[in-house]
N, C-alpha and C positions, 0 to 999 in steps of 0.2 A: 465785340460788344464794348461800349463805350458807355459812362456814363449817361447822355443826352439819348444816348438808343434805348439804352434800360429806364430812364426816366418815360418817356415818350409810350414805349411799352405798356411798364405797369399804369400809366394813365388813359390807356386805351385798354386795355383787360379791366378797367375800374368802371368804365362808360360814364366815368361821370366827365363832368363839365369843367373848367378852368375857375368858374365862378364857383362854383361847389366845391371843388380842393379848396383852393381859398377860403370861403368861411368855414369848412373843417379846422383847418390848421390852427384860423383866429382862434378860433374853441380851445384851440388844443395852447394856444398863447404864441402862436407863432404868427406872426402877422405876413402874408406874404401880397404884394401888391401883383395886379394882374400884366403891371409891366415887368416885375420880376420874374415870373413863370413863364413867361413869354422870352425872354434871357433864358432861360436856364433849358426848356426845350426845344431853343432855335440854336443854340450855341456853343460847339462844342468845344471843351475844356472848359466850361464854366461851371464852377460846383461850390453847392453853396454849403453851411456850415452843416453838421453830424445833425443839430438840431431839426432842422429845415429839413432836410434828407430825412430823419426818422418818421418827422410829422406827414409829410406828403409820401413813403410808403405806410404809414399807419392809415391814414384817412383812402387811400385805395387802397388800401385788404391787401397788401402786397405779400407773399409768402412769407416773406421775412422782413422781420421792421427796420433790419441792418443792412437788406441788402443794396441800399442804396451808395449806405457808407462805404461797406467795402467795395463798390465799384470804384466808389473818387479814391480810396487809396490804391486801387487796382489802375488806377489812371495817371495817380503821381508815383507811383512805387521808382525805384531805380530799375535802370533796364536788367541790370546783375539778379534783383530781388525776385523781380518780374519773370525772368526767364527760368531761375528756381521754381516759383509757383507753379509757374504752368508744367516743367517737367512734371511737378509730383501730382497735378492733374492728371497729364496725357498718361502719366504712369500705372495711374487709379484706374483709369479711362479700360486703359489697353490689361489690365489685369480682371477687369470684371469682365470685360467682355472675354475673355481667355475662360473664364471660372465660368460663365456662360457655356462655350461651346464642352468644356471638359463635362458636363451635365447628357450631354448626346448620347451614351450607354446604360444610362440609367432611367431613362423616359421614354413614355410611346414618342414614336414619331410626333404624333401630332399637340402631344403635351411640350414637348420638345422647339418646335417650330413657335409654337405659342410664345412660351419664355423667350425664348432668340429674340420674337421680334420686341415683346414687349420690353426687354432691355436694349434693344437699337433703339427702340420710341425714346426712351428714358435718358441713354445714351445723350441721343441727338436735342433733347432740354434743357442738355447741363451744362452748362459756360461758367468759367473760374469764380464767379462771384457767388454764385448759387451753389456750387461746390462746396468754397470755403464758409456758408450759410450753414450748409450741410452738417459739416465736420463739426463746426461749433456747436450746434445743436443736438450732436449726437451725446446720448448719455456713454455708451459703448465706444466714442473715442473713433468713430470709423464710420463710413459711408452704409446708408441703409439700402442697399438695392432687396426689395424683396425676394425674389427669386431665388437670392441664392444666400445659403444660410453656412456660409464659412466658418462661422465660431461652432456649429455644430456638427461637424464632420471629424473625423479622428486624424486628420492630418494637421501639419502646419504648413504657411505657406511662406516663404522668405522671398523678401521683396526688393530686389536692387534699382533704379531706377529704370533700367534699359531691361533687365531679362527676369520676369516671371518665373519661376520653377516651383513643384511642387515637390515637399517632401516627406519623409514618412514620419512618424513619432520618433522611429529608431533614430534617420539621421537626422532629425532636430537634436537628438538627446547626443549623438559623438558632435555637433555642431556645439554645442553648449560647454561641453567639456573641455 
């Protein structure tokens, strides 16, 4: 995902028109010419100011009115910064889905299959920008997957980039010590 992909996206999940972002935006004080936007979703690495980006996902109803921005700093980031982020993505990624299957002895089969899938659904929606939407947003500091309700289970769960493990109160409590 790229800036110009995720512009182009939420402009097409909006149905509206090139003319109709446009005079939103004017409303909104942001004046964008039709030759501008015509640049900006023909042309990639072109990204235009936080302003501009806020206005054209507010006027299409975009989940999040930031997620345009952080796409362009997801675009200029450093490759060093870059390959951080997305660790602590794939990492999020690959522990939910983990927290997911660990749920298989505790559900009917078929309540079970349900959740799987609808966290693959969920899964496969989230790209590093919408992620980081996520986080921000969250009041609890942490990814909302409904399904599975981590903060209220009696365990903790310690997180290192690469291996998931689950532990118990005990060995959190000699971990702490």
């Amino acid at each position: 995902m790229n800036y110009t992909i995720l512009l182009n996206q939420i402009i097409k999940e909006s149905k509206m028109t090139n003319v109709e972002i446009i005079k939103r935006c004017g409303e909104l004080g942001e004046n964008i010419t039709p030759n501008y936007l015509s640049i900006l979703r023909n042309t990639e690495g072109r990204i235009p100011s936080e302003n501009v980006s806020k206005a054209i996902a507010k006027v299409c109803k975009a989940e999040y009115e930031d997620i345009l921005v952080i796409q362009a700093y997801i675009d200029k980031a450093p490759k060093g910064i870059l390959a951080f982020a997305n660790k602590i993505y794939e990492g999020s990624i690959k522990l939910a889905w983990e927290l997911t299957l660990s749920k298989e002895n505790e559900l009917e089969e078929n309540e079970f299959i349900a959740m799987k899938q609808s966290a693959k659904e969920q899964i496969e929606k989230l790209y590093l920008a919408k992620f980081i939407c996520e986080y921000m947003n969250d009041e609890n500091e942490g990814i909302d997957i409904p399904e599975i309700k981590v903060t209220q289970e009696k365990e903790w769960v310690a997180v290192p980039l690469k291996n998931a493990k689950f532990i118990t109160e005990e060995q959190f409590s000699k971990l702490s010590e």
